[in-house]
C-alpha positions as CSV (number, residue, x, y, z in Angstrom):
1,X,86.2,70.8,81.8
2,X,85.2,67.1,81.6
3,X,85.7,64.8,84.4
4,X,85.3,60.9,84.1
5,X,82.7,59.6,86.0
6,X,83.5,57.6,89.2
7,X,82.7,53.9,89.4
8,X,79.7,54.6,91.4
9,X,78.7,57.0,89.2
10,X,78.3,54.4,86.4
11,X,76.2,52.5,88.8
12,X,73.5,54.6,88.1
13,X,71.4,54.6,84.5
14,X,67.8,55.9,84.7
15,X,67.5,54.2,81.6
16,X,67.3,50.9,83.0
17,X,66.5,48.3,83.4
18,X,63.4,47.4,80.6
19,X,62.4,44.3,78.6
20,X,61.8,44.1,75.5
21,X,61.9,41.3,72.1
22,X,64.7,39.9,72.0
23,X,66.5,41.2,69.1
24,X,66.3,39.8,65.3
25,X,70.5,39.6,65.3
26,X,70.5,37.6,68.7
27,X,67.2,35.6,67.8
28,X,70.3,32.6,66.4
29,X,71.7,32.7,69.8
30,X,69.0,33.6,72.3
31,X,66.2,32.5,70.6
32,X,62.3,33.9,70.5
33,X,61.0,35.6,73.3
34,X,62.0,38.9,75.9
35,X,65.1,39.8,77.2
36,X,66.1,42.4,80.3
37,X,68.2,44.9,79.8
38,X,69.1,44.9,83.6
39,X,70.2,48.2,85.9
40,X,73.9,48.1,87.2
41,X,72.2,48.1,90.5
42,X,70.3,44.4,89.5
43,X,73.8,42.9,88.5
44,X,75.0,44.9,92.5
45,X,72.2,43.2,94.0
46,X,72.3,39.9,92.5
47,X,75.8,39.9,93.3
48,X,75.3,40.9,97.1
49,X,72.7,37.5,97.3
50,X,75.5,35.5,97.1
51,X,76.7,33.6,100.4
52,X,80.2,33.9,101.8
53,X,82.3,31.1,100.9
54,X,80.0,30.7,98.1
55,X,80.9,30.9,94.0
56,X,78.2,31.6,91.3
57,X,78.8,31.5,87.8
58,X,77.7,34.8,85.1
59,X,75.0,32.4,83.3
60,X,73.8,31.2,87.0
61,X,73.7,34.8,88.0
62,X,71.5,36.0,84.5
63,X,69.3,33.4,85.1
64,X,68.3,34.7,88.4
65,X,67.9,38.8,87.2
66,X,66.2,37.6,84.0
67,X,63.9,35.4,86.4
68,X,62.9,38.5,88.8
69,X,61.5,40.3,86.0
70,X,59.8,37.1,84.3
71,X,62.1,37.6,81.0
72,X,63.1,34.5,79.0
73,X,66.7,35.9,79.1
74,X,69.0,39.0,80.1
75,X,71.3,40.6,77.8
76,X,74.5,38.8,78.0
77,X,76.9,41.7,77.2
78,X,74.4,44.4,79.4
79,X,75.1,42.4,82.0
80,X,78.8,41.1,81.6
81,X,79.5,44.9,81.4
82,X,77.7,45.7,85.0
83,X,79.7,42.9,86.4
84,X,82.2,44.4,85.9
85,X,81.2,48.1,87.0
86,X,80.2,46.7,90.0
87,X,83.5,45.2,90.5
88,X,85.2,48.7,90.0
89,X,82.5,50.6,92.1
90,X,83.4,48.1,95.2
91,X,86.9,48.7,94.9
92,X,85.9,52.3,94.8
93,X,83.7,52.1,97.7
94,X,86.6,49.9,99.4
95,X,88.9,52.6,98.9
96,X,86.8,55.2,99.9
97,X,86.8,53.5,103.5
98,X,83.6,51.3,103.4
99,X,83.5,48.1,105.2
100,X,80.4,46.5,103.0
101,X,81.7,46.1,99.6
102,X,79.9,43.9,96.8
103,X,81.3,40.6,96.9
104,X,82.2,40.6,93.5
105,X,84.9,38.0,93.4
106,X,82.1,35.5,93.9
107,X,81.4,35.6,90.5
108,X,83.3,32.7,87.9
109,X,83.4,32.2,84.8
110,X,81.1,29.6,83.6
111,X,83.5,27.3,83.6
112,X,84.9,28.1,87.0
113,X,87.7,30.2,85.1
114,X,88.9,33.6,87.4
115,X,88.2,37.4,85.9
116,X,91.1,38.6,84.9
117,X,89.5,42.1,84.2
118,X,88.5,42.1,88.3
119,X,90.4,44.6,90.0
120,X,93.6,43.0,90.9
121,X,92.8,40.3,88.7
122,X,92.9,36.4,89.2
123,X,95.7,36.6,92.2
124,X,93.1,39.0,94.3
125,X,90.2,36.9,93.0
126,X,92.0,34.2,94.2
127,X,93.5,35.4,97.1
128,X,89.5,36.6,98.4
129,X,88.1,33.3,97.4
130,X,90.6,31.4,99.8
131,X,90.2,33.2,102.8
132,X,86.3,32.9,102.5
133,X,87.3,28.8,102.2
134,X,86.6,28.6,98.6
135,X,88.8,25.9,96.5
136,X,90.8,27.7,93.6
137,X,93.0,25.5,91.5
138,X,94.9,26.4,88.4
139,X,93.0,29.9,88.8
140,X,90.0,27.7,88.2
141,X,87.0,27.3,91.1
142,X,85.5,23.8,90.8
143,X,82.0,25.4,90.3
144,X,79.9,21.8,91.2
145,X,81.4,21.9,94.8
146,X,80.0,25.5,95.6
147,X,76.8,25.5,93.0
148,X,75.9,22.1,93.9
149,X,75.7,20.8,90.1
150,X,77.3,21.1,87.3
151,X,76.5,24.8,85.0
152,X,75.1,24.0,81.9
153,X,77.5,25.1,78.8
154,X,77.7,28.9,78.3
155,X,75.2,29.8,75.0
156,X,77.6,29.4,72.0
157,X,79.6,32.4,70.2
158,X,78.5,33.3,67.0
159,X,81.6,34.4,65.0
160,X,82.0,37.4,63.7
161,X,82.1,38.1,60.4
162,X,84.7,40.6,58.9
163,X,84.1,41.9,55.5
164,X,81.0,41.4,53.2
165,X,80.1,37.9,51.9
166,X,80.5,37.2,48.5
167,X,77.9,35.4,46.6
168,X,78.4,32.3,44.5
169,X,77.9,32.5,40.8
């Protein structure tokens, strides 16, 4: 009979992490170079670096797995995706009667914006934030304050196209 694999259980991929070429499809958006394919546990431990009463943002927190393994870049949606299994396997770990959970809520939005797919979504977010002393207006953390600087602008989206392309003529 199948059962569905616990939070933690995701956490673990002997499969990961490796580098290799960034892909010809993301070449438009990443450019030339390498790219890691991080472990949930590199997105866990990256996340556990993080200071109490201190924000990072997702592009601040690729830049620093992509930088431990000397790769131009880490897979946006690889990691995005561990974010948020991390997320879940704290809540997991929480509920499970451990004291040391990730700090996930740390993490924001490049542009300070709260996750709504964290557990409890932006009011827990929120709610954690505050009572480590962190700022949260509008659902929104003013990332300079806790970051130091400005974030650069998240790498733009490349839309979709739906359908095949038609050629002139």
């Amino acid at each position: 009979m199948y059962r569905r694999k616990t939070w933690r259980e995701k956490m673990n991929n002997p499969n990961l992490p490796k580098v290799e070429a960034i892909p010809p499809k993301m070449r438009q958006r990443l450019g030339e170079g390498t790219m890691v394919l991080p472990s949930p546990h590199d997105v866990d431990r990256a996340i556990r670096e993080i200071p109490e009463g201190a924000v990072t943002t997702v592009s601040r927190l690729r830049r620093s797995i992509a930088a431990r393994y000397a790769a131009d870049t880490p897979c946006p949606l690889v990691t995005g995706i561990f974010v948020w299994v991390a997320a879940h396997a704290a809540e997991e770990d929480a509920r499970l009667g451990n004291a040391l959970i990730t700090p996930y809520w740390r993490v924001v939005k490049d542009d300070g914006s709260l996750n709504p797919r964290f557990p409890g979504g932006v009011a827990a977010q929120a709610e954690r934030l505050r009572e480590e002393g962190v700022r949260v207006v509008c659902g929104k953390v003013p990332v300079s304050e806790y970051t130091g600087r400005d974030e650069p602008p998240p790498l733009p989206r490349i839309p979709r196209r739906r359908g095949r392309l038609r050629q002139a003529g």
